[in-house]
C-alpha positions as CSV (number, residue, x, y, z in Angstrom):
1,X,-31.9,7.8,17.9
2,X,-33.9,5.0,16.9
3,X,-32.7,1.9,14.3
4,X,-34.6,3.7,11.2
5,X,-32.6,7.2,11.8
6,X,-29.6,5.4,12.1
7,X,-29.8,3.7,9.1
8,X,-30.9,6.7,7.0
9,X,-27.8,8.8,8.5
10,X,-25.8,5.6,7.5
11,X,-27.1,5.8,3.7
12,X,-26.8,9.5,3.7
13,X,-23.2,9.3,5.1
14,X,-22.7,6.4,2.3
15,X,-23.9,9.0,-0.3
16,X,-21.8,11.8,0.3
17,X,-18.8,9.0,0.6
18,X,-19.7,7.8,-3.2
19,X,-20.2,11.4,-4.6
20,X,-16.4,12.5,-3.2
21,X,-13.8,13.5,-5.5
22,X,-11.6,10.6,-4.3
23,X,-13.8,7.7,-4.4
24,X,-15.8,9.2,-7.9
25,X,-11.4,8.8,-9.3
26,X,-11.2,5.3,-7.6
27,X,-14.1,4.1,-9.2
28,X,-13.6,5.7,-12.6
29,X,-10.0,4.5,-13.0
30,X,-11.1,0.9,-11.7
31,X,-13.7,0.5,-14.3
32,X,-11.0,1.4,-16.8
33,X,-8.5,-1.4,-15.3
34,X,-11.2,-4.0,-15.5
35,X,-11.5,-3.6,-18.3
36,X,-8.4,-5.4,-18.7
37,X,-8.7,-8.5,-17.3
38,X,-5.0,-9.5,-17.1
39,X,-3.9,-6.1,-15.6
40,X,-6.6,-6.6,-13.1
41,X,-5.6,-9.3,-11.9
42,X,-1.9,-8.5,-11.6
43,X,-3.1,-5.5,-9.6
44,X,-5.1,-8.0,-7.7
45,X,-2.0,-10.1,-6.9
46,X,0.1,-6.8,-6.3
47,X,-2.4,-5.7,-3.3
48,X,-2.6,-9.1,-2.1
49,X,0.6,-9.7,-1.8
50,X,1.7,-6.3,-0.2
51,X,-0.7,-6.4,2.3
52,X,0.4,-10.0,3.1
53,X,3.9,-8.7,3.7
54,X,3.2,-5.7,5.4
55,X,0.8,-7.9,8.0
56,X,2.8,-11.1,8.1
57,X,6.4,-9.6,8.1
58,X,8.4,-9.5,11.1
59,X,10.2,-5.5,11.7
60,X,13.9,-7.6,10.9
61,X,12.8,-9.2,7.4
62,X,10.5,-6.3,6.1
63,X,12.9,-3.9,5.0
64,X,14.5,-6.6,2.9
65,X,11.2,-7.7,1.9
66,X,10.1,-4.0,0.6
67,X,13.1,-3.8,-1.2
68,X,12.4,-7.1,-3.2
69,X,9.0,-6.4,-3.1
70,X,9.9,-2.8,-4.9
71,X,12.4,-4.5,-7.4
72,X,9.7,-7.3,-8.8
73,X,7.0,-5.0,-9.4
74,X,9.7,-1.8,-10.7
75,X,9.1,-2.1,-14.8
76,X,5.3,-3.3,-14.0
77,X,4.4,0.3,-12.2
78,X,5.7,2.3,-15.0
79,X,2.6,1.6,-16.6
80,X,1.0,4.6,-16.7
81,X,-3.2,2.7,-15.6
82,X,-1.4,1.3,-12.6
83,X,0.2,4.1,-11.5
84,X,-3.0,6.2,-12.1
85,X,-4.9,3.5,-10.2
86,X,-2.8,3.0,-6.9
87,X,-2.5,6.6,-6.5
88,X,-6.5,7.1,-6.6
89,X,-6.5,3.9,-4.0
90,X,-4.5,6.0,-1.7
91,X,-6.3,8.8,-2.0
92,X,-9.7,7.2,-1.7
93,X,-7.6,5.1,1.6
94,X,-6.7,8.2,3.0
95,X,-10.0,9.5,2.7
96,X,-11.7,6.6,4.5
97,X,-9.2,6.9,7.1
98,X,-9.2,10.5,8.1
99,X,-13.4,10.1,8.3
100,X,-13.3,7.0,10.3
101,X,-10.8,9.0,12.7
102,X,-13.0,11.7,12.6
103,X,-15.7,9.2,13.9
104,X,-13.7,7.6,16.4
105,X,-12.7,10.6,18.1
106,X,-15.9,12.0,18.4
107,X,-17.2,9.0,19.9
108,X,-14.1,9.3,22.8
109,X,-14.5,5.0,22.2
110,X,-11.3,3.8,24.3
């Protein structure tokens, strides 16, 4: 397969990726939280911050750290836009993740 096919089946695979129920959600509610700038950004610091734990955590400390984690960000997920937007993240993650398994397992890459 030359360069040019590969990038065509790269843009094609891109398509289908953008026109999927999850990621046509993610982007939707996205556009809605942006709209807010302020919630934005606290769902900017919320991300951040979880994946810094989750990375950075030691298996001792991150149980305790989830827990606090949980507890500082309780009252802030009841909104109803942040809920709505983490769970289409997921989804659109998941997604993302089973395809790229898909790919990786097809290519037998060690």
């Amino acid at each position: 397969m030359q360069k040019s096919d590969m990038e065509k089946a790269t843009s094609k695979y891109i398509a289908a990726l953008q026109k999927s129920d999850e990621y046509c959600k993610y982007a939707e509610i996205k556009a809605k939280v942006q709209e807010e700038a302020s919630l934005w950004q606290q769902l900017c610091d919320y991300r951040r911050r979880r994946y810094e734990f989750q990375n950075l955590t030691s298996t001792e400390e991150l149980f305790d750290r989830v827990d606090a984690f949980e507890r500082d960000y309780r009252e802030w997920k009841k909104n109803p836009l942040v809920t709505e937007f983490l769970d289409a993240e997921l989804a659109f993650c998941r997604m993302m993740q089973e395809a790229n398994m898909q790919i990786m397992d097809a290519m037998d890459f060690e």
